[in-house]
N, C-alpha and C positions, 0 to 999 in steps of 0.2 A: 183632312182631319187634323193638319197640325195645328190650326187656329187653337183647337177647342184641347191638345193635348199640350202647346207648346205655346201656349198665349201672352201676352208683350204687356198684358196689364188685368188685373181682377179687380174686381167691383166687389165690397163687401156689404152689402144693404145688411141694413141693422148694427153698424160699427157703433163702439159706444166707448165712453171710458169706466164704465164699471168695472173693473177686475173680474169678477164671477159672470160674470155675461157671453156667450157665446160670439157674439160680436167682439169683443176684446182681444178673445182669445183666438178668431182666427187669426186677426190683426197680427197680433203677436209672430203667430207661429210663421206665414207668410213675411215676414222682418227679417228673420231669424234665416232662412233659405229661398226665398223667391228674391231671382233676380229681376222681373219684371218691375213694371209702377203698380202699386197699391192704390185702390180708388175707394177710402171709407165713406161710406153713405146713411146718413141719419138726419133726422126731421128737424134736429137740433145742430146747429152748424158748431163749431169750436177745431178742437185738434182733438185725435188718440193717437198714441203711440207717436208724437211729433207730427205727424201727419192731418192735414187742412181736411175738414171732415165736410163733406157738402150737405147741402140742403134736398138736392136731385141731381139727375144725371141725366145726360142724354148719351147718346152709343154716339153722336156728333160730336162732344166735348173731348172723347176720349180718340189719341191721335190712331 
């Protein structure tokens, strides 16, 4: 169970750069205290939060 309590990196499907979007703001909050990799995911590629936002993912990609 420590994968899933203690995990090396989160996928935020739906990351955006909207401010009022819940996507943003997990982003945010995750920055703020996760020491893991942050993996935002949105259908529109750019950056939030400094962060390379992908297009998709695969559980392959992520080390």
């Amino acid at each position: 169970m420590e994968f899933f309590f203690e995990p090396r990196g989160i996928a935020v499907v739906g990351a955006t750069t909207s401010k009022e979007k819940g996507g943003n703001i997990i982003v945010s909050n995750l920055k703020r205290g996760y020491q893991g990799q942050v993996y935002p995911v949105n259908p529109v590629t750019g950056k939030s939060k400094g962060l390379i936002v992908t297009l998709r993912f695969s559980m392959f990609q992520i080390p």
